[in-house]
C-alpha positions as CSV (number, residue, x, y, z in Angstrom):
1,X,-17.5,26.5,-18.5
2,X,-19.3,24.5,-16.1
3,X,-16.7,22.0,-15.8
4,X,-14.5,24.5,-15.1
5,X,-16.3,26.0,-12.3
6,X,-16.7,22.5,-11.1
7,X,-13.3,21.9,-10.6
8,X,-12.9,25.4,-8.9
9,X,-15.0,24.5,-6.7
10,X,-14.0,20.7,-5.9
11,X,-10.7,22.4,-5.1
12,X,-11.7,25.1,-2.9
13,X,-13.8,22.5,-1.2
14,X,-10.9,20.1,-0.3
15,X,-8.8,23.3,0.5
16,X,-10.6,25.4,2.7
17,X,-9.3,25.4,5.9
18,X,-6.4,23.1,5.3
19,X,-3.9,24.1,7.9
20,X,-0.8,21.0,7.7
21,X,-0.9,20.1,3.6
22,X,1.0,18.0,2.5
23,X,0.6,16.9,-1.2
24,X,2.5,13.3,-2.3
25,X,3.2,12.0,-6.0
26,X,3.8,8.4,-5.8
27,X,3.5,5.5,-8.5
28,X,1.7,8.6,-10.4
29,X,-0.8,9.1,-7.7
30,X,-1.3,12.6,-6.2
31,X,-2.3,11.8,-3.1
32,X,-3.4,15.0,-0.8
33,X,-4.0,14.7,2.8
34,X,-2.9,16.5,6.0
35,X,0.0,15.5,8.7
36,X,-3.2,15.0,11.4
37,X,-5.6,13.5,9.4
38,X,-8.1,16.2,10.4
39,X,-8.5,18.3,7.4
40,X,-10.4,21.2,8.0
41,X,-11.2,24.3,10.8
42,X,-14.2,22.5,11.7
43,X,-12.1,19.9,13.3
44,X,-10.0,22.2,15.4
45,X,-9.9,21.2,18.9
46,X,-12.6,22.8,21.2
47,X,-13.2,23.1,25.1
48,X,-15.6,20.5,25.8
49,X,-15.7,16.8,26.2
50,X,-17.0,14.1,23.9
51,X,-20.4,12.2,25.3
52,X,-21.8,8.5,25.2
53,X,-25.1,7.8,26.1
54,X,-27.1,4.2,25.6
55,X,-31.1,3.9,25.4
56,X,-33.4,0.6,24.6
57,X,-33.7,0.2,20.8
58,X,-37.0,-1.6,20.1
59,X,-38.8,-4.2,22.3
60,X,-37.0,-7.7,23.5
61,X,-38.5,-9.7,21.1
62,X,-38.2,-14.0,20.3
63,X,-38.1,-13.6,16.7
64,X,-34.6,-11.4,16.4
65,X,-32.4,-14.5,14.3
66,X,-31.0,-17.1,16.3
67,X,-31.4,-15.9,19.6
68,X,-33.1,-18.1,21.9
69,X,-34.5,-16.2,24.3
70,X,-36.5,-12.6,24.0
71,X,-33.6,-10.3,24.5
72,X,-33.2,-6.5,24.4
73,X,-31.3,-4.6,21.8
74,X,-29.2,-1.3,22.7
75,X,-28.5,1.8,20.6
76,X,-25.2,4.2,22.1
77,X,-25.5,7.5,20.9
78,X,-21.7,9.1,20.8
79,X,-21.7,13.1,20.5
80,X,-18.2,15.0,20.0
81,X,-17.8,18.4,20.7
82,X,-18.4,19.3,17.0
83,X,-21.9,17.9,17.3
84,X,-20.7,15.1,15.0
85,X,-22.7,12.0,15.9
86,X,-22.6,8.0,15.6
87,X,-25.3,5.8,16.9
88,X,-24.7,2.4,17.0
89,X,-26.9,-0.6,17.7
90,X,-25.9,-3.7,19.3
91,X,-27.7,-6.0,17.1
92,X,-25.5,-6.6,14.2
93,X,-22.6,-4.4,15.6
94,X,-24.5,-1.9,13.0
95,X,-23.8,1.7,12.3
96,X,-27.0,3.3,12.3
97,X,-26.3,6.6,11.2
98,X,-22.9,9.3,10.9
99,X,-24.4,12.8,11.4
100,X,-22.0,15.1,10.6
101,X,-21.4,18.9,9.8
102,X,-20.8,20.3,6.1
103,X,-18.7,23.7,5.5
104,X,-21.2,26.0,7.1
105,X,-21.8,23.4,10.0
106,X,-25.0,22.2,9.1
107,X,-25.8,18.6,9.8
108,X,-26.8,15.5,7.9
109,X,-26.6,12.0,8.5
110,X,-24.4,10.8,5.6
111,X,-25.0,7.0,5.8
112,X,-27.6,4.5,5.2
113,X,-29.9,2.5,7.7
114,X,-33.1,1.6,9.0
115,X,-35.2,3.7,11.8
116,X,-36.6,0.3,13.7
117,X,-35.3,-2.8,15.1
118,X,-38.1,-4.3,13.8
119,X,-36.6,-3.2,9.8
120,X,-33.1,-4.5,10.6
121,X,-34.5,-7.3,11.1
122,X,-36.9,-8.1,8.3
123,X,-34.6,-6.1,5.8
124,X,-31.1,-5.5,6.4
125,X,-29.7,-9.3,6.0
126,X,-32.4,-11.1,6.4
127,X,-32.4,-15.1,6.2
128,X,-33.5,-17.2,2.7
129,X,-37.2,-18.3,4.9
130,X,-37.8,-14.1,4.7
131,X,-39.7,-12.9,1.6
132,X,-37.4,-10.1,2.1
133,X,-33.9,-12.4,1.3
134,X,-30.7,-10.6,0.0
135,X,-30.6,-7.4,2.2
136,X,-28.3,-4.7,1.6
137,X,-26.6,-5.3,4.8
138,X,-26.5,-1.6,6.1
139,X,-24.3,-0.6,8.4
140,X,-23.4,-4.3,9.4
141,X,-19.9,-5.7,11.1
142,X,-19.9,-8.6,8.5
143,X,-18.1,-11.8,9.0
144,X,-16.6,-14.2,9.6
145,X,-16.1,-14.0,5.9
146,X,-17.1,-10.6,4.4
147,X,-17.3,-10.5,0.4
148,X,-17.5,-13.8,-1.7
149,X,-16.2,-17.3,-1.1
150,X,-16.5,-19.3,-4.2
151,X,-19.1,-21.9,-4.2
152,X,-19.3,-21.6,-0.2
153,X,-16.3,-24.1,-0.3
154,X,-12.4,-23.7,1.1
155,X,-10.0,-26.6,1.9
156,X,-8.2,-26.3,5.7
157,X,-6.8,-28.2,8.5
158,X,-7.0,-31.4,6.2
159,X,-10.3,-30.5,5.5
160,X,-12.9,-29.3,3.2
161,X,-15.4,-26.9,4.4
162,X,-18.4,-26.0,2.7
163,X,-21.2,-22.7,3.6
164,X,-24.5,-21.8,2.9
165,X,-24.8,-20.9,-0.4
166,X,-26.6,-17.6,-0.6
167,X,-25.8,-15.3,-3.1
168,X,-26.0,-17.5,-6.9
169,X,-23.5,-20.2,-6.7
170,X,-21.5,-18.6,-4.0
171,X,-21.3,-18.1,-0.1
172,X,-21.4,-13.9,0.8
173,X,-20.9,-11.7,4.1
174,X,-20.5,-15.2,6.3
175,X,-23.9,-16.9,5.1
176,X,-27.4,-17.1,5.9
177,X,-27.4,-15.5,9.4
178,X,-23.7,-13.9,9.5
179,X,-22.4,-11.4,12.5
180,X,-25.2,-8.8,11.2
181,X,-28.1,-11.0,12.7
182,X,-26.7,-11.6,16.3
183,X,-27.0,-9.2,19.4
184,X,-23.4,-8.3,20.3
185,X,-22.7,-7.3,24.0
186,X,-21.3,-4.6,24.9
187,X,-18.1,-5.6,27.5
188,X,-17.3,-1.7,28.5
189,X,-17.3,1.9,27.3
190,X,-14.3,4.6,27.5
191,X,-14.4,8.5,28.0
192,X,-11.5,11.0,27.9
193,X,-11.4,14.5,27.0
194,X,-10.8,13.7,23.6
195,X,-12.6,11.0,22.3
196,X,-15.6,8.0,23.7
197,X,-15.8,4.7,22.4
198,X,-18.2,1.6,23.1
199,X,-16.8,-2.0,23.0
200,X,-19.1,-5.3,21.6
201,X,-18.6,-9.0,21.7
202,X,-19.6,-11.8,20.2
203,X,-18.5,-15.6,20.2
204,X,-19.0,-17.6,16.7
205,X,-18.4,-21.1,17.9
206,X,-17.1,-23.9,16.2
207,X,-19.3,-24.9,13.2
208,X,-20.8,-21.5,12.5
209,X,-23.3,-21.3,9.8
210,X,-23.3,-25.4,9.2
211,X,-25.8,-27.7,9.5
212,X,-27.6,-28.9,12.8
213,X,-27.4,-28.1,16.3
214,X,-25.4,-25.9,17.9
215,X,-25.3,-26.2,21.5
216,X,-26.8,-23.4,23.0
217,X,-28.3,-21.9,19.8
218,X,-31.4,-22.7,17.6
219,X,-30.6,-24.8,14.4
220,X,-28.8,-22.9,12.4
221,X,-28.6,-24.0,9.0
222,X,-31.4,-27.0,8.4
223,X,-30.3,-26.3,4.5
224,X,-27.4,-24.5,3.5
225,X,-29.5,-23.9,0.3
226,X,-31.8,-21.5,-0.4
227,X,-35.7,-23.0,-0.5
228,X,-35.5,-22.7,-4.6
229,X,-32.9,-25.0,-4.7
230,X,-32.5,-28.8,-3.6
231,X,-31.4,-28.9,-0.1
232,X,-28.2,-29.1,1.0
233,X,-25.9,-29.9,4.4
234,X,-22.7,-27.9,5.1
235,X,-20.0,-28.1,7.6
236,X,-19.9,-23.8,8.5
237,X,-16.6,-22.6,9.8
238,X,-14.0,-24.0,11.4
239,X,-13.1,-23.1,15.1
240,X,-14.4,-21.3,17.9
241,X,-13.6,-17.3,17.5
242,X,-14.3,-14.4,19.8
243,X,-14.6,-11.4,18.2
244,X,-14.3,-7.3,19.5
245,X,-14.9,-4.0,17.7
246,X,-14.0,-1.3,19.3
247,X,-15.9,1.8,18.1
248,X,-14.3,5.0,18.8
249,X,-15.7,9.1,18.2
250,X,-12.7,11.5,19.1
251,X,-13.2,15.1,18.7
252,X,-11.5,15.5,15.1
253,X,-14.6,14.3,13.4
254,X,-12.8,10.5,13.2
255,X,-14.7,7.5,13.4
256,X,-12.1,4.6,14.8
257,X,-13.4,0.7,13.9
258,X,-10.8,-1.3,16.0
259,X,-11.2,-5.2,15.1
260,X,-10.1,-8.1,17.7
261,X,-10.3,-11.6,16.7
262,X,-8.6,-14.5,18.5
263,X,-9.3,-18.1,17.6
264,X,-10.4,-20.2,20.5
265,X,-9.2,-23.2,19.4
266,X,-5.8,-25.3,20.3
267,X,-5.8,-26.9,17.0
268,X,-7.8,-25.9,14.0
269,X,-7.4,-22.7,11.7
270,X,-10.0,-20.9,10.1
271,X,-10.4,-18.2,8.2
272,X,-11.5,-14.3,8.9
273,X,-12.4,-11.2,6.6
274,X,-13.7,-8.7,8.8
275,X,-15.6,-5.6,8.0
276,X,-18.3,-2.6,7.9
277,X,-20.7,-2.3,5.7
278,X,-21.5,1.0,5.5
279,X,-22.9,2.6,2.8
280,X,-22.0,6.7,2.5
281,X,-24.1,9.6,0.6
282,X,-22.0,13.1,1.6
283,X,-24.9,15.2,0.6
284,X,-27.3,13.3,3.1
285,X,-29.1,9.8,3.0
286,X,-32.3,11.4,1.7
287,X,-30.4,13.2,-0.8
288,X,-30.8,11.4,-3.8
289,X,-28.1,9.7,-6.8
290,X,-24.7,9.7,-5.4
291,X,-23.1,9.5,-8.4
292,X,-21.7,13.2,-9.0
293,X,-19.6,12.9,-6.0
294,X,-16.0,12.7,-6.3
295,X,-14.5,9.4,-5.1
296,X,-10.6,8.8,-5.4
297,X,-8.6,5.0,-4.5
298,X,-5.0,4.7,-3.3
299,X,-4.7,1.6,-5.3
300,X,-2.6,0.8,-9.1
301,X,-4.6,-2.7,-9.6
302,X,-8.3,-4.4,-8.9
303,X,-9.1,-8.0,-9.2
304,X,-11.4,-8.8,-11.6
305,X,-14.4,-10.7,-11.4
306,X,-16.0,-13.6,-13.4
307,X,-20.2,-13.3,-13.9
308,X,-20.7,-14.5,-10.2
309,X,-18.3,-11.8,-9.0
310,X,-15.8,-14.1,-7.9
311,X,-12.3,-12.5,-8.5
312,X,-10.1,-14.6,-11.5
313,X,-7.0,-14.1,-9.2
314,X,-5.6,-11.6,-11.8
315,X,-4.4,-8.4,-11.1
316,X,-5.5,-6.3,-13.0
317,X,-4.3,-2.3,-14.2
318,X,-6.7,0.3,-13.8
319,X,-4.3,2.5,-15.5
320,X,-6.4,3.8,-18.8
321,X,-9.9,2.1,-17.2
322,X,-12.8,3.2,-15.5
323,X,-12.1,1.7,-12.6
324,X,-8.7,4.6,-12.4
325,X,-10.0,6.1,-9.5
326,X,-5.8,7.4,-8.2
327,X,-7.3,11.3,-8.8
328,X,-10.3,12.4,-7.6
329,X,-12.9,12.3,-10.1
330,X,-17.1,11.7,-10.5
331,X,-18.4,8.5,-9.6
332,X,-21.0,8.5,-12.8
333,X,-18.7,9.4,-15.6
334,X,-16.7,6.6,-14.9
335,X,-20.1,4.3,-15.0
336,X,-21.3,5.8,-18.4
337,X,-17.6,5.2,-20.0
338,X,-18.9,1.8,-20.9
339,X,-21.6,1.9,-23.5
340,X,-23.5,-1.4,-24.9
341,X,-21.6,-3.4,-27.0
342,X,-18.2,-2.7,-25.8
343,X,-16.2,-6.0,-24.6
344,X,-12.9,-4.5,-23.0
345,X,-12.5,-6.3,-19.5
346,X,-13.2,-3.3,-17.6
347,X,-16.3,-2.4,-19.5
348,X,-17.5,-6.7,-18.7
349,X,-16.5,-5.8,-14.9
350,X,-19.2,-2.8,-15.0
351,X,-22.0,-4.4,-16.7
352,X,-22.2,-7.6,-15.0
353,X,-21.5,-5.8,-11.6
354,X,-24.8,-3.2,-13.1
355,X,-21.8,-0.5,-11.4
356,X,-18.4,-0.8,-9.5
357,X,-18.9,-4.1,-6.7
358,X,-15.0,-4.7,-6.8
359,X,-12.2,-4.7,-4.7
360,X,-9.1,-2.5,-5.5
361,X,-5.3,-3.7,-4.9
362,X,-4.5,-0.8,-2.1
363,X,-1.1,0.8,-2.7
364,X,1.4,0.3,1.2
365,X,2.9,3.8,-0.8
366,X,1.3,7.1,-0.1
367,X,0.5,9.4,3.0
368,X,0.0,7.2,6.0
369,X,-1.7,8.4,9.5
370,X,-1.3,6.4,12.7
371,X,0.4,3.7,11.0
372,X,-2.3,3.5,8.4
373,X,-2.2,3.9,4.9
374,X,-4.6,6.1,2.6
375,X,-7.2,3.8,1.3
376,X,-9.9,6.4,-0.5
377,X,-11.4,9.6,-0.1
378,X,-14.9,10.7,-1.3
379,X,-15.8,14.3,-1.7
380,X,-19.2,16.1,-2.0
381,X,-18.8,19.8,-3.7
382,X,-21.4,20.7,-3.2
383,X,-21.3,20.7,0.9
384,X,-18.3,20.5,0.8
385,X,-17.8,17.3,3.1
386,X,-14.9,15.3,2.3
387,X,-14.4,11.6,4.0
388,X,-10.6,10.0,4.6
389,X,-10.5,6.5,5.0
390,X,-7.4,5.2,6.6
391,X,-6.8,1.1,7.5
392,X,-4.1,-1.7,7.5
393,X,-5.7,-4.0,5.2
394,X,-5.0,-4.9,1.6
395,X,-8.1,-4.0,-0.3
396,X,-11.4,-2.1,-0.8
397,X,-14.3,-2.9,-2.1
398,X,-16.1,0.0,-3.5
399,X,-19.5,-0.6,-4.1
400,X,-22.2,1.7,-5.7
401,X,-25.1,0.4,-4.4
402,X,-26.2,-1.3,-7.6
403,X,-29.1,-3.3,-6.2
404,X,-31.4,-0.9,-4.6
405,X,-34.3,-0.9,-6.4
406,X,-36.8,1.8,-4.2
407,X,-38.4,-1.0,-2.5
408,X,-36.7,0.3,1.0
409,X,-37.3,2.7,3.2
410,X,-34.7,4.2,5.4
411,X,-34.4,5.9,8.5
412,X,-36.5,9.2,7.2
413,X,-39.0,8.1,5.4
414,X,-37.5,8.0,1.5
415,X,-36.5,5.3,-0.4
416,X,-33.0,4.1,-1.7
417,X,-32.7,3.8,-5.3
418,X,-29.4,2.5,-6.9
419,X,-26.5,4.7,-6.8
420,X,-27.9,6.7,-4.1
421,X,-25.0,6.0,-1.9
422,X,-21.4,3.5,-2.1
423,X,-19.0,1.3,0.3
424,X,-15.8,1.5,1.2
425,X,-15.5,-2.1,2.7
426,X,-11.7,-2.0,3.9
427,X,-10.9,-6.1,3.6
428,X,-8.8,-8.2,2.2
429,X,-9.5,-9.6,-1.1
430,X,-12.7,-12.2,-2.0
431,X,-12.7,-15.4,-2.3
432,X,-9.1,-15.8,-0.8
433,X,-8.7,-18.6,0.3
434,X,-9.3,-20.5,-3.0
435,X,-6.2,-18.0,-4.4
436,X,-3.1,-19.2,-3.2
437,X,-1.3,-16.2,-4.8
438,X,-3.8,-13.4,-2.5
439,X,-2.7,-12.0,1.1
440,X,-4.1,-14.9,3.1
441,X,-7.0,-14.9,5.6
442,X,-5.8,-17.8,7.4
443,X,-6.3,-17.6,11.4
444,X,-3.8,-20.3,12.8
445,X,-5.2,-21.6,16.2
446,X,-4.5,-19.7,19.1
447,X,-3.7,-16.6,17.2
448,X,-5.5,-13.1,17.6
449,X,-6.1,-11.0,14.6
450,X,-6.0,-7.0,14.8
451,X,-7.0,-4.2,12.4
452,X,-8.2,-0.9,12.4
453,X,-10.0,1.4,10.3
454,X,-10.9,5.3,10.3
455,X,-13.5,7.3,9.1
456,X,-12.4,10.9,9.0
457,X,-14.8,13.6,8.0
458,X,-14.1,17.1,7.3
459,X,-15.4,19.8,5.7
């Protein structure tokens, strides 16, 4: 019976208010979203304007990573007429915190992050030299390469490049230092009546994350090892790249990440996997396990992973699988199918990932809003707040937060425990460029990569 009333209320949750349904069975997904992408009476349109304000965050300090001078850090605070709120920092392009109402307009800040500069720094990504090495990377723009490259090693341009190896045998998020641990700058801000958004920048030169000098910077890989293991050189990434993210609030409770990347160079390629990292609890960072919430993927395939969590190449069904997420359904149930000593391949995936760390295979079929596809949804019954993600790219990687282990504290004062909160990482798929037969991450010379990604919250 209380399954039952579960259910009634999941559905009256993801109803309420629903003014433009339209409900879509495709591939033997059913798929419900709305015509605007704004699915609920709390994101009618209202009279008054959307604001941006920017403040100081934290003193200019010398010992932010890799920034050679003492150099102040901003945080823009953007307000919409629904009182739903983004603050954003310009160290790390990082989204601080996602306040937003639940079905009787009460607020929480559903995401994960840090109150201090001074804790981004020493916790969110912090370098192998820190004690506290391996961050969970709240929050973060991460590049140039987000997810796993195998072995930190790729062949390009006639050429192969090697990374900082810093997560086991493999190269994560972009390396040691990544886009997380540089001060963006912000190049301009918008207003209309509608909707406020903030622009950053930031230049990754030619070489990034290798060994040696870089000309204008500090060192910024001496070893491309960690200190544990014997040290290592590495050329970093090929090319000069500018990179923009465009972060938008518009009054129907949508969070718009619009990515610009154009390679600087005449004449060599590199490669580019661009995303956030932020990590979502509906019922309220500070709310404890996550787990109950109902999560459902647009996507008929994953790519497994071997024990280093580097995809196989295969495509794999989740038809029949835990990791058949094409209804909404609980996060934890789907955990707990797996019980020791079973050796199906999906059941492997869960216990060497200690949860889902995976990218799914997102479906082009389904509902689609400003020429975006469906990628997931997450639900909270409870308040009833429900979270659309729309983007252009081919995967997700949906993460449940597997290795917190309490030792954090975040932005109120409680610690994050695993499975307190998960990721929807829009991207496309790890370790790509080693599989010739994945959508390919290649960025020729002189070429300019676009993408965008929403966050739509309702309630």
């Amino acid at each position: 019976m209380r399954e039952i009333g579960r259910q009634r209320r999941l559905r009256r949750s993801a109803t309420i208010g629903l003014a433009a349904m339209v409900a879509i069975a495709v591939g033997g997904i059913s798929l419900v979203t709305t015509t605007s992408a704004s699915a609920s009476s709390s994101n009618a349109n209202c009279n008054s304007s959307p604001t941006i304000t920017v403040e100081p965050f934290g003193s200019p300090v010398a010992d932010v990573p890799y920034s050679t001078t003492p150099e102040q850090t901003f945080r823009y605070t953007l307000t919409n007429c629904h009182g739903m709120q983004i603050r954003l920092l310009t160290y790390g392009a990082i989204t601080q915190s996602i306040t937003v109402p639940d079905r009787h307009r009460h607020m929480a800040d559903v995401a994960l992050g840090f109150a201090t500069l001074s804790d981004y720094v020493n916790f969110v990504s912090p370098p192998p030299t820190s004690p506290n090495f391996g961050g969970p990377y709240f929050g973060e723009t991460i590049g140039r390469y987000g997810n796993r490259i195998a072995k930190g090693t790729f062949h390009l341009n006639n050429t192969t490049y090697t990374l900082p190896i810093n997560n086991g045998a493999n190269s994560l998020h972009g390396g040691f230092v990544g886009f997380g641990n540089h001060i963006w700058h912000a190049t301009g801000t918008a207003k209309t009546n509608s909707s406020v958004s903030v622009t950053l920048k930031l230049v990754s030169p030619n070489g990034d994350e290798g060994s040696g000098l870089i000309p204008g910077t500090k060192v910024y890989e001496p070893n491309c090892s960690i200190p544990a293991n014997p040290a290592s050189k590495c050329t970093g990434y090929p090319a000069q790249l500018t990179v923009w993210v465009t972060f938008t609030l518009d009054n129907h409770n949508r969070y718009w990440l619009t990515y610009k990347a154009h390679n600087d160079d005449s004449k060599l390629s590199t490669v580019l996997n661009l995303t956030n990292h932020s990590y979502f609890n509906l019922a309220g960072e500070a709310s404890g396990s996550a787990l109950n919430q109902d999560v459902q993927i647009n996507a008929n395939a994953f790519t497994p992973t071997d024990s280093g969590l580097i995809p196989t190449g295969q495509l794999a069904p989740v038809a029949g699988t835990p990791f058949d997420f094409r209804h909404l359904k609980p996060i934890f149930p789907s955990i707990s199918d797996c019980t020791a000593g079973v050796t199906s391949l999906s059941c492997v995936q869960l216990t060497t990932a200690h949860g889902f760390d995976h990218n799914w295979v997102l479906n082009s079929t389904g509902p689609h809003f400003a020429g975006l596809n469906l990628a997931a949804r997450a639900l909270d019954p409870r308040s009833g707040r429900l979270l659309t993600v729309w983007t252009d790219q081919p995967g997700v990687q949906f993460y449940t937060s597997n290795f917190l282990d309490g030792h954090l504290v975040g932005i109120s004062g409680h610690t994050y425990r695993q499975g307190q909160a998960y990721t929807f990482e829009t991207q496309h798929f790890p370790d790509s460029p080693n599989h010739a037969n994945f959508p390919s991450t290649v960025l020729g010379a002189g070429q300019t990569f676009n993408s965008t990604t929403i966050f739509a919250f309702s309630s």
